[in-house]
C-alpha positions in Angstrom: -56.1 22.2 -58.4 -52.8 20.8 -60.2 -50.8 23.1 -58.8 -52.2 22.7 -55.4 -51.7 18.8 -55.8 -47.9 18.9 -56.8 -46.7 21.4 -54.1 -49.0 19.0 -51.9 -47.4 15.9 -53.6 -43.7 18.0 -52.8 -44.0 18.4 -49.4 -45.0 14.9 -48.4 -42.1 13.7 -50.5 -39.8 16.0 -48.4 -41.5 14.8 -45.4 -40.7 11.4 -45.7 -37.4 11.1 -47.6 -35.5 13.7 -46.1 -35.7 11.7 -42.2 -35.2 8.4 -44.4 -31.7 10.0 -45.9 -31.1 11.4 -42.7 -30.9 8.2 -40.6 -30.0 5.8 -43.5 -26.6 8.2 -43.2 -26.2 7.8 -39.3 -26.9 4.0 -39.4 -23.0 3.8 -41.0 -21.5 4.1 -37.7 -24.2 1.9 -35.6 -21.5 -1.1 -34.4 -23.8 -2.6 -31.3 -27.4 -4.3 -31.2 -27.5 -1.2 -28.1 -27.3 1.1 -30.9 -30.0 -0.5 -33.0 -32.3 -0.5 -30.4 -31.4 3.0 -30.1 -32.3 3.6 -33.7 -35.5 2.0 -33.1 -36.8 4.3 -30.1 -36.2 7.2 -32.5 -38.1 6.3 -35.3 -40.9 5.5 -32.8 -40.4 8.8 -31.0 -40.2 10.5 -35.0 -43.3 8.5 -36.1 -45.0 10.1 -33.3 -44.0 13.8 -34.3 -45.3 12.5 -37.8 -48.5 11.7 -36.6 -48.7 15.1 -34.3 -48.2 17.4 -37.1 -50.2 15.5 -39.6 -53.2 15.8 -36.8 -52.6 19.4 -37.3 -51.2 19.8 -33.6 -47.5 21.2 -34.6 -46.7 22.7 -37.9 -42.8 22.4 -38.5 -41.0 23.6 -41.6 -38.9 20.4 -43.1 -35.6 21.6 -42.1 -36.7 21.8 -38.3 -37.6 18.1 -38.1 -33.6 17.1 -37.6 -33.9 19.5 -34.5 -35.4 16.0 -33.2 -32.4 14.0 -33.6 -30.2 12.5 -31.3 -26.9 13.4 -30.4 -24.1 11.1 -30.2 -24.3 7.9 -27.9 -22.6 8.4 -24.7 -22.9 11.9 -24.0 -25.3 12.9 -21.4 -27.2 16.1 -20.9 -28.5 17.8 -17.8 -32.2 17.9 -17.4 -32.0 21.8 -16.7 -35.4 23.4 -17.0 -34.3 26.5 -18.2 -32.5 25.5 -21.5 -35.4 22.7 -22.3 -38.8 25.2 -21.1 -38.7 27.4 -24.6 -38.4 24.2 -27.1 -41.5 22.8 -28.4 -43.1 20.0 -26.3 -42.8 17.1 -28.5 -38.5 17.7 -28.5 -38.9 18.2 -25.5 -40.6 14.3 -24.9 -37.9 13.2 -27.5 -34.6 14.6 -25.9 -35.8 13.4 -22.5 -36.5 9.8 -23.6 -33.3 10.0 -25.5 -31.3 11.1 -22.3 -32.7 8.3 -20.3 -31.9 5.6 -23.2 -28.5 7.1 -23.2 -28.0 6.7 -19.4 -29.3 3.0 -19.7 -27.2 2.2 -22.6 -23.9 3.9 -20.6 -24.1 0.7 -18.7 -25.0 -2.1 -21.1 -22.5 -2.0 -24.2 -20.3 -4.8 -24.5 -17.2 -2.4 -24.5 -17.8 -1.4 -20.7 -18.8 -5.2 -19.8 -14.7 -5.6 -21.6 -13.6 -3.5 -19.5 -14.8 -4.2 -16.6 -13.4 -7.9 -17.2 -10.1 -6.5 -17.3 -9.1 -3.6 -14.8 -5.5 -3.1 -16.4 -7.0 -2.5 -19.7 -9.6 -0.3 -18.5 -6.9 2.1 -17.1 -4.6 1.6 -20.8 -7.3 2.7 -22.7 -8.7 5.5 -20.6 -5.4 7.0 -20.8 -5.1 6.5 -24.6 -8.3 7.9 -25.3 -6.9 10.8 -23.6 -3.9 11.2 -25.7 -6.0 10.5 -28.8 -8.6 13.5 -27.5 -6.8 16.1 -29.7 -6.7 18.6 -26.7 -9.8 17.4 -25.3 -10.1 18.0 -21.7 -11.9 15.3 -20.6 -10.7 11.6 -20.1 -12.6 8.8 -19.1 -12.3 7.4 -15.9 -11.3 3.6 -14.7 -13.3 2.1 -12.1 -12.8 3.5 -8.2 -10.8 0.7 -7.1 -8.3 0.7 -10.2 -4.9 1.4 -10.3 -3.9 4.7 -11.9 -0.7 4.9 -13.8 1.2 7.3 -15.7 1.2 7.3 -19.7 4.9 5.8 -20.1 3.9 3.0 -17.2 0.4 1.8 -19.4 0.4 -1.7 -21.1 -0.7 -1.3 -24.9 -3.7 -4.1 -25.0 -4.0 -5.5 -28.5 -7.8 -6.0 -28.4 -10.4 -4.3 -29.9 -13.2 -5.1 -27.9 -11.8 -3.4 -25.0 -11.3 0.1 -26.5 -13.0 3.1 -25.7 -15.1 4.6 -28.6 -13.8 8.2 -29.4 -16.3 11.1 -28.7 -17.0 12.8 -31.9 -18.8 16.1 -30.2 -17.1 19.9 -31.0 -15.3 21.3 -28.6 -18.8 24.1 -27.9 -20.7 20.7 -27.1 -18.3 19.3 -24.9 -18.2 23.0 -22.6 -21.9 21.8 -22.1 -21.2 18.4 -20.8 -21.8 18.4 -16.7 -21.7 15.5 -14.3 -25.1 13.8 -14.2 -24.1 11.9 -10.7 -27.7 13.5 -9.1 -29.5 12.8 -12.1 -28.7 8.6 -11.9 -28.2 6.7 -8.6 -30.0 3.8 -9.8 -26.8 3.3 -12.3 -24.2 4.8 -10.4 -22.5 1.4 -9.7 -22.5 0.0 -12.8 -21.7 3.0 -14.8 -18.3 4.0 -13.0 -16.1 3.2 -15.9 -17.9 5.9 -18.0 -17.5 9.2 -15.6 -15.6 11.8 -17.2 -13.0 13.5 -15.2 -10.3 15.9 -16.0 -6.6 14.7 -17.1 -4.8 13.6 -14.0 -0.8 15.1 -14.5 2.2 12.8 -15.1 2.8 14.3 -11.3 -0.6 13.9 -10.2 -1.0 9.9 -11.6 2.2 9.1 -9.8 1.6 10.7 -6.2 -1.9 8.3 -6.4 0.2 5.0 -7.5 1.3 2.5 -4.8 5.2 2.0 -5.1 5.3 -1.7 -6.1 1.9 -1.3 -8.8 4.3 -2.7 -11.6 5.9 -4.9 -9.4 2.5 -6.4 -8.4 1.3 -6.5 -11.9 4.6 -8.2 -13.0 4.0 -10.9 -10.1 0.4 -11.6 -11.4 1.5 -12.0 -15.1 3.7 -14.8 -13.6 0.5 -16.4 -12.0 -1.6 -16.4 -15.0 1.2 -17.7 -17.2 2.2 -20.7 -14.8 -1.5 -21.3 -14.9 -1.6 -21.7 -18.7 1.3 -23.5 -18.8 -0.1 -25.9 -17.2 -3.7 -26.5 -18.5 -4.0 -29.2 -21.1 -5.5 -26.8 -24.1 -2.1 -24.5 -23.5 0.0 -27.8 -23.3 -1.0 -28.9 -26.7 0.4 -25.7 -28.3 3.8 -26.1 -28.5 4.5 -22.6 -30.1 2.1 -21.2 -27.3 3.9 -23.0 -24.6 7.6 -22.0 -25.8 6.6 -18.1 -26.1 4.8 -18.6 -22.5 8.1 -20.0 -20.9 10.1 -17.3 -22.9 7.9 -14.9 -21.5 8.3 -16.3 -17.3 11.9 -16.4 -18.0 12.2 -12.8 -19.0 9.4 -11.4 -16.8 11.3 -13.3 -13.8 14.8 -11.7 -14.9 13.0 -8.4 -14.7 11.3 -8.8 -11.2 14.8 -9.6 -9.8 14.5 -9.2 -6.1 12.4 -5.9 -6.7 10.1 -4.8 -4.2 9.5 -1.3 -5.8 8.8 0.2 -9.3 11.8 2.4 -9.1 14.1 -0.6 -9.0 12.6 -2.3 -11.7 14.9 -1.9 -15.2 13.9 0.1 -18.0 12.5 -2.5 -20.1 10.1 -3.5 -17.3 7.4 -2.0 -19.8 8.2 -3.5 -23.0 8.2 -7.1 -21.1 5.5 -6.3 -19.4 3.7 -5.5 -22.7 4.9 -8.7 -24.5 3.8 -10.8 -21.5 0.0 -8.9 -21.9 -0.5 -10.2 -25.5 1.2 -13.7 -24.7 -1.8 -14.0 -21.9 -4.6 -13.0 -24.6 -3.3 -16.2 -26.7 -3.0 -18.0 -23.8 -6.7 -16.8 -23.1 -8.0 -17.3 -26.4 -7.0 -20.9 -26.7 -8.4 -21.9 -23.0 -11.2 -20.7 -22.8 -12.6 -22.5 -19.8 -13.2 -20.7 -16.3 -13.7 -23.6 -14.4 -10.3 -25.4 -15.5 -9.0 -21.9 -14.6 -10.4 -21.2 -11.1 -9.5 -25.5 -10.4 -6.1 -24.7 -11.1 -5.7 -21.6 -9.0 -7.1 -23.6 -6.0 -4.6 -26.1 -6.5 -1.6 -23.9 -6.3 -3.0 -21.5 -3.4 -3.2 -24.8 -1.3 0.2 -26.0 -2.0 1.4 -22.4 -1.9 -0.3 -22.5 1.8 1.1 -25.8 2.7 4.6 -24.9 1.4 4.4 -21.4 3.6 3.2 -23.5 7.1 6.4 -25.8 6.4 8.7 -22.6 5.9 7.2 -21.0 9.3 7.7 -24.1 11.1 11.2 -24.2 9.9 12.0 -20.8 10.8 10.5 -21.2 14.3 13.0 -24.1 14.7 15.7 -22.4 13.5 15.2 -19.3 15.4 15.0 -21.6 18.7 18.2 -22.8 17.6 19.9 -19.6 17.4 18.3 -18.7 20.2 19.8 -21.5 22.2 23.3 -21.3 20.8 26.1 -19.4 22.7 27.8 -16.3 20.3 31.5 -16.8 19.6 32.4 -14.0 21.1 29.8 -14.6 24.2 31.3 -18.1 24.7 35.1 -16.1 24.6 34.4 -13.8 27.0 33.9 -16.2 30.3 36.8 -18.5 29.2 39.0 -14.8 29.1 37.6 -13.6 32.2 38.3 -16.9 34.0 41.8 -16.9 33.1 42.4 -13.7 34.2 40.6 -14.2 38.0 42.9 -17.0 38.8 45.8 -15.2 37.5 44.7 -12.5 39.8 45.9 -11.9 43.3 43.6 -12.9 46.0 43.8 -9.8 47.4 42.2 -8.5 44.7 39.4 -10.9 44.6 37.0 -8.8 47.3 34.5 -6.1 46.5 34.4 -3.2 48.8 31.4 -2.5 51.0 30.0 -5.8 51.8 28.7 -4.2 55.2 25.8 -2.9 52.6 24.4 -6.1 51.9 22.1 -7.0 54.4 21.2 -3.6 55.1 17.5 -3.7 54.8 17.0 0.3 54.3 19.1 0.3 51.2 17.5 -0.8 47.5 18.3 -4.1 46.7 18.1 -6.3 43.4 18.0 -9.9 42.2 19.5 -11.1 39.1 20.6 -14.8 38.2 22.3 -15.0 35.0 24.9 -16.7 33.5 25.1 -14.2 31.2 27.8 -12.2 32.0 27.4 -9.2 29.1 23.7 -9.1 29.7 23.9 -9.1 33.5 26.7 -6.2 33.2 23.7 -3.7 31.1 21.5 -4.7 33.8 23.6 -3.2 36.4 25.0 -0.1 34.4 21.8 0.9 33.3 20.1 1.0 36.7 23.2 2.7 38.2 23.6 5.3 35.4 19.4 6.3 36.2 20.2 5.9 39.9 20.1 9.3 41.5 22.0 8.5 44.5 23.8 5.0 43.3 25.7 4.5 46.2 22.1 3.2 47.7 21.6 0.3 45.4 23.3 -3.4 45.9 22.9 -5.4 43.6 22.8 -9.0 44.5 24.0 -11.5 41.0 23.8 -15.5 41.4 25.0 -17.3 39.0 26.0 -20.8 37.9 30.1 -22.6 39.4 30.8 -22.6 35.3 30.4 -18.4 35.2 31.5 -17.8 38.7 34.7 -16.5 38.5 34.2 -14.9 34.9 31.3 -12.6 36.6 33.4 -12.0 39.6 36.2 -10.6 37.5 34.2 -8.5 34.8 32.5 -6.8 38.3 36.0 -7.0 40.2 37.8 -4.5 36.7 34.3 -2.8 35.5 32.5 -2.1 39.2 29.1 0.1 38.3 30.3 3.2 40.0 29.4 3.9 44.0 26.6 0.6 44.2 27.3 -2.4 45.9 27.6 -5.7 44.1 27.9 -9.3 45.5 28.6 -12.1 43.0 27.6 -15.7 44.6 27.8 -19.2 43.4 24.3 -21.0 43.0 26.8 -24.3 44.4 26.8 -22.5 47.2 23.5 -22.8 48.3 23.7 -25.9 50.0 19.9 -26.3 51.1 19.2 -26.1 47.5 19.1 -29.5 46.9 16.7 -32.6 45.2 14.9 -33.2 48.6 13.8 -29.6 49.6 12.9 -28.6 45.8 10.4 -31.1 43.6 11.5 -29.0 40.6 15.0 -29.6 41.3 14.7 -33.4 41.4 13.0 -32.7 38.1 15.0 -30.9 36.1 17.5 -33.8 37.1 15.7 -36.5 35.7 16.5 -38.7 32.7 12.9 -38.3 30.5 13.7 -34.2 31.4 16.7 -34.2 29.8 15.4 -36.6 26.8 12.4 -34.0 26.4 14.9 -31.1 26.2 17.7 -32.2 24.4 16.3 -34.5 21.5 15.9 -32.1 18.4 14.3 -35.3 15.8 11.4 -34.8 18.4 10.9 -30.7 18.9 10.6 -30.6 14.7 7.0 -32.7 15.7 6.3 -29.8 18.8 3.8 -27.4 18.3 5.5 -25.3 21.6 8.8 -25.3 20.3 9.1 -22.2 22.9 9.0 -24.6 25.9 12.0 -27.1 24.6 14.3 -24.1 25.4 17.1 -25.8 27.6 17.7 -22.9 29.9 14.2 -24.2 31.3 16.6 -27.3 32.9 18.5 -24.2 34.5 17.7 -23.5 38.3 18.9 -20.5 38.1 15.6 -20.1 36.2 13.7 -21.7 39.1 15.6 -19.8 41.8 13.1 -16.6 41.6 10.8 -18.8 43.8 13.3 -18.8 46.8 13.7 -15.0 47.3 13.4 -15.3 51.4 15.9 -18.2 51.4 18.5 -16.5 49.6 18.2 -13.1 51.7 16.7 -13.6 55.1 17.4 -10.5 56.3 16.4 -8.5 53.3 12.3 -6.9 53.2 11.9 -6.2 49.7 13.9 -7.0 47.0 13.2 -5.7 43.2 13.9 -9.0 41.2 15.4 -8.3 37.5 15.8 -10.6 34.3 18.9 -10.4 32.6 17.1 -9.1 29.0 16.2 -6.0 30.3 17.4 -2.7 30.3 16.3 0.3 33.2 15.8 3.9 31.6 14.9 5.9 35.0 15.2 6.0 38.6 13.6 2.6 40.3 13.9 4.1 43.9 9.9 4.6 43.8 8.6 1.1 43.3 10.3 0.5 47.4 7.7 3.5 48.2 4.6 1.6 46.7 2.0 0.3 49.1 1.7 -3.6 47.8 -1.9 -3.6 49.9 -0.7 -7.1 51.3 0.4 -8.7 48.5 3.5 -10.2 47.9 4.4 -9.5 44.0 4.2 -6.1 42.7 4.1 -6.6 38.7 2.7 -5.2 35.8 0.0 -7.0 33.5 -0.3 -8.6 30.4 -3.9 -8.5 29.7 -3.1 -6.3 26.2 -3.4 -9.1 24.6 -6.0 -12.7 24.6 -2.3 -14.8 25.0 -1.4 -13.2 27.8 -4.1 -14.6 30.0 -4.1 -17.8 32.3 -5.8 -20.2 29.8 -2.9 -19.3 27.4 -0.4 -21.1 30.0 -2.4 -23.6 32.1 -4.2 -26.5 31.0 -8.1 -26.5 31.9 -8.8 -29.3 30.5 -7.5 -30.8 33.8 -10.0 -30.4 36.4 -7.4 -29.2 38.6 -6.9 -26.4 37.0 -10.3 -25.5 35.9 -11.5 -25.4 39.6 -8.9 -23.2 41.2 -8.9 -20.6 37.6 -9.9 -18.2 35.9 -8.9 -18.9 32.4 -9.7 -15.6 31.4 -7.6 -13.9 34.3 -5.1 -11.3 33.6 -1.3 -12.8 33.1 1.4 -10.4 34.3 4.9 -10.1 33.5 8.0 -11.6 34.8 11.0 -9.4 34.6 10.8 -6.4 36.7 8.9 -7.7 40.0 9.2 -6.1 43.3 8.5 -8.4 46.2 7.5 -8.1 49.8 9.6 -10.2 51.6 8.0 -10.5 54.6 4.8 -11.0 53.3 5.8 -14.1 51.3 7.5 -15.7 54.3 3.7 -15.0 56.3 1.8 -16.5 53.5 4.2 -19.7 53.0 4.7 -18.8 49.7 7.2 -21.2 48.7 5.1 -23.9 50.2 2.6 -23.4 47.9 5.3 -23.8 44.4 6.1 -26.5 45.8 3.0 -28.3 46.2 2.4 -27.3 43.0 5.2 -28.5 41.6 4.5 -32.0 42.9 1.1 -31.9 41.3 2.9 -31.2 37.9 5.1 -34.0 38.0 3.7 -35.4 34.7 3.7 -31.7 33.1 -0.3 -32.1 32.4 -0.8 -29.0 34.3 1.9 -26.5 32.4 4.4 -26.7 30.4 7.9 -26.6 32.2 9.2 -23.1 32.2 8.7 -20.0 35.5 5.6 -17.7 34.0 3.1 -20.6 34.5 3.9 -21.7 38.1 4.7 -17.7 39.0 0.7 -17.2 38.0 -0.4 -20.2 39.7 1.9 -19.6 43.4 1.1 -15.7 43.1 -3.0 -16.2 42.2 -4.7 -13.3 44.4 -1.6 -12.2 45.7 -0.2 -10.1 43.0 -0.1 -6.0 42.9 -1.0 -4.3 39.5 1.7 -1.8 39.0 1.5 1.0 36.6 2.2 0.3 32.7 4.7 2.9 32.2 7.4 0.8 35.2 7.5 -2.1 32.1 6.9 -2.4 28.8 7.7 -5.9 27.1 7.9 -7.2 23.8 11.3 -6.1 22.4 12.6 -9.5 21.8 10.0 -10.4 19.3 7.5 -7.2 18.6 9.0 -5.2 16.2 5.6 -3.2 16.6 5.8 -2.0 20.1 5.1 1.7 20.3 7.7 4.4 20.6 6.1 6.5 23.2 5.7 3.3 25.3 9.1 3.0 25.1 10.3 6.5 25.9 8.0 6.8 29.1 8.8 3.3 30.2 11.2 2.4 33.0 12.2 -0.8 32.0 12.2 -1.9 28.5 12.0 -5.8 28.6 13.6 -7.7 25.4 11.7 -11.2 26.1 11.3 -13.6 23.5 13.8 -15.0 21.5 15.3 -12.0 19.2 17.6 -10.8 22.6 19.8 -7.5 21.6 23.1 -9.4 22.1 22.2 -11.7 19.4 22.6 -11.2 15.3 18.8 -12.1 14.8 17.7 -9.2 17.1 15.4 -6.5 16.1 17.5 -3.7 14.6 15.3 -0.7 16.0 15.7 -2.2 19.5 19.5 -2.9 19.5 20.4 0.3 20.1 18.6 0.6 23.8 20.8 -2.3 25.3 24.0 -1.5 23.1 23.9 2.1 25.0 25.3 0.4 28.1 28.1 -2.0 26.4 32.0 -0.6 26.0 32.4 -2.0 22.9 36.3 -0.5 23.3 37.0 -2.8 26.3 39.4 -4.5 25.4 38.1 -8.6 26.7 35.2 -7.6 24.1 38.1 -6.3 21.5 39.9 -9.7 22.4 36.6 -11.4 21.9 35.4 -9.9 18.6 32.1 -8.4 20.0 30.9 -5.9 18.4 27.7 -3.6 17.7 
């Protein structure tokens, strides 16, 4: 009976102390309450093994009782039937308690809640777990929306809460580790930041990298530090404050006018780095969100307010260049000029006037002062022309261009077309008491609205204070039939445009009794009529649709005959009158055009004009290629500096930059 009692008395012992020694070893490397807790389920789950066997239901040998251990936090298992279905039940309940406690605790440590609080870090430290793997092939991932970056691009964090615990499996456990995405879509959000992966390649990292990530990272750093600079906890600590403004000074020095990581200098990492662990002091001393977040507001409002005065300014200025005359544009009629009244007046006529009233011929309207502009006008359509000695083109212009656009037409004629050259003085039923919009444009307050500057800075349509508005040459689209009585269509033209094919066809089109053929605007919500007339005046709102399609000026063919049936200049000028006070529209020839042609316009084909060239630098290539006309309205015109690059070269195709009054002048591409 002794001997029965010690080897009774010897195998409880074993029982007991060996799981004792066994988890008093493992609870060395517990660093997290998580991991306690962890500890805690086990002994319950081994407690209940205990009890099993001593009921007599399982009858392990001591040495198989750390079979029911756990393995390392943060690995995960598979649930796969077919390596679990041959192990005894109760390891069974044990391993599958202990993979759902794992899963759970994947998502609550407080090193994935630090690096979740900062993104950059998250990405550091994944890749220096990598590197510290030992030929490990797995990596841990950042969060789906982080930034990747290569190795030599990382920023070395100096904090210890936000590093990754090292796996400490073998490398035959770590060939059985497989993705449990299937196995946990309750978690899946919140556990992102511990997916394993395999190790992108230097190559790999930097094809998945936007351009400008250190750039934008650099910018941010700026941020943060003129934030702490400026809360009272930062401003107390002098030697904080000196190594912050150190830090801006370098970090701005770096950034340089930078727009990509490949133009950044070398040491873009080390101050980049040094600028990380001046923001964890920063952080460490001001401590308070709210101070934070208060402070942030602040500066995004003035930033906003500081970018709406910018924009305003550059609207101003760009109306300003686009009012002032070129050098070399205001050279070219004073050379010209000279050289017509130095001329002989025999050489003052053009050839085939007979053409010009000839109603079967193709005839075009274009009044400009403009004399370079009007010249691409006519040598584009005449180069697309396929018979151009059928086209007469028909220019009006003001007495101060006259002779200057006689003489550029008179030494550069566009090949076999017609071309007449007329002074707008000349029309001597143009005059105050036919035309209300004359006897406007003459007017005192007109010239008052147009000409102060002090007062377009206060504008909010700094578009309309544009002084070739006081221009009748503007107005004089609206007196077609006056200006060519014997004439049944005529295809009007701006002076921004340029043609790229034969406009023969748009004589052929079938206008269905309408008197404008045009193409609209209804692309876009600005291009429609509440966008140009005021229906706030009841006037407006009862005659309009403020939802009605706009259409553009610029390219416009118009029956003739028509409009003198249906009094169309009657009806411009009753409108006009109405407008006398400018409560109805804004001064300017779209708004009254829409208004004088409401029901009587033709929608023409898309592909005859395209517009936006003179301010979209976003208008689509193919648009362009199949279009007609290209039409460079707004205020970025291709003769001008501030002109859209991409654009420039469609009008410069048509300019003899070698002539030698544009060599005398300076003008070049």
């Amino acid at each position: 009976m002794m001997g029965l009692r010690n080897i009774v008395l010897l195998l409880l012992s074993i029982t007991v102390v060996a799981p004792i020694v066994l988890y008093t070893d493992r609870l060395g490397t517990f660093n997290s309450p998580s991991t306690k807790q962890e500890f805690i389920e086990d002994v319950t789950a081994f407690s209940q093994s205990l009890s099993a066997r001593d009921s007599g239901h399982l009858n392990l040998l001591p040495q198989e009782t750390s079979s029911v251990l756990k393995e390392p936090v943060g690995v995960v298992y598979t649930e796969d039937s077919t390596n679990t279905k041959n192990l005894p039940r109760d390891r069974q309940l044990s391993e599958s308690r202990e993979h759902a406690s794992a899963r759970v605790l994947s998502t609550t440590t407080e090193e994935d809640r630090a690096q979740k609080d900062n993104p950059i870090k998250q990405v550091t430290d994944g890749i220096k777990e990598g590197n510290q793997g030992g030929g490990s092939s797995t990596t841990e991932k950042g969060d789906s929306n982080s930034e990747n970056v290569s190795g030599e691009d990382a920023i070395d964090v100096d904090d210890n809460d936000g590093k990754l615990t090292k796996s400490t499996q073998t490398s035959d456990q770590e060939s059985q580790i497989k993705a449990t995405k299937q196995e946990q879509p309750a978690t899946e959000a919140s556990s992102n930041v511990n997916k394993k992966g395999p190790i992108l390649s230097n190559k790999q990292k930097n094809d998945r990298m936007p351009p400008d990530a250190r750039v934008q990272q650099l910018k941010d750093q700026l941020i943060q530090a003129k934030v702490y600079l400026s809360l009272p906890a930062v401003k107390a600590n002098s030697q904080l404050t000196r190594e912050l403004r150190s830090r801006v000074k370098e970090i701005t020095r770096t950034l340089g006018d930078a727009s990509k990581d490949s133009e950044l200098p070398r040491s873009a990492n080390e101050k980049m780095k040094a600028m990380e662990q001046s923001l964890m002091k920063g952080k460490q001393v001001q401590d308070d969100c709210a101070a934070f977040v208060k402070k942030l507001r602040a500066m995004l409002h003035s930033t906003e307010e500081q970018l709406r005065a910018h924009k305003k300014q550059t609207l101003l200025l760009t109306q300003l260049t686009a009012k002032t005359l070129p050098k070399g544009l205001h050279c070219l009629p004073l050379r010209l000029t000279t050289e017509y009244y130095y001329s002989n007046s025999s050489e003052k006529q053009f050839p085939n006037e007979e053409k010009l009233e000839d109603p079967q011929l193709y005839h075009y309207a274009i009044f400009s002062d403009n004399i370079l502009a009007t010249a691409v006008v006519v040598n584009s359509v005449a180069a697309n022309a396929k018979d151009a000695s059928k086209h007469v083109f028909h220019i009006v212009t003001d007495r101060l261009n006259y002779a200057a656009m006689r003489m550029w037409f008179l030494v550069n004629p566009p090949g076999k077309a017609t071309i007449q050259v007329q002074n707008i003085e000349d029309f001597t039923w143009l005059n105050s008491s036919y035309s209300p919009v004359l006897k406007q444009l003459n007017s005192p307050a007109m010239i008052d609205y147009y000409f102060k500057t002090h007062r377009a800075t206060s504008d909010s349509n700094l578009k309309y204070r544009n002084p070739k508005y006081l221009s009748i040459l503007n107005h004089l689209r609206f007196y077609l039939p006056e200006i060519f009585p014997k004439l049944n269509k005529v295809l009007f033209l701006d002076d921004d445009i340029v043609v790229q094919k034969d406009l023969t066809g748009l004589w052929s089109i079938d206008l269905k009794g309408n008197v404008n053929g045009a193409v609209e605007t209804c692309g876009e919500s600005f291009h429609r009529f509440d966008r140009y007339l005021n229906f706030s005046n009841p006037l407006i709102a009862k005659n309009f649709d403020p939802r009605a399609c706009g259409w553009a000026y610029g390219m416009n063919i118009f029956d003739l005959a028509e409009w003198k049936r249906q009094n169309i200049t009657e009806v411009y000028h009753n409108w006009q009158n109405l407008n006398h006070d400018r409560l109805l529209w804004k001064l300017g020839t779209l708004p009254p055009g829409l208004i004088t042609f409401w029901k009587r316009t033709f929608s023409l084909n898309r592909s005859w004009h395209v517009l936006g060239l003179g301010y979209n630098p976003n208008v689509n290539q193919k648009d362009i290629d199949r279009a007609a006309v290209i039409h460079y309205n707004g205020n970025l015109k291709p003769w001008l500096e501030i002109s859209i690059p991409r654009f420039r070269g469609y009008w410069a195709k048509y300019v003899n930059y070698d002539h030698p009054y544009l060599r005398e002048c300076n003008i070049n591409p």
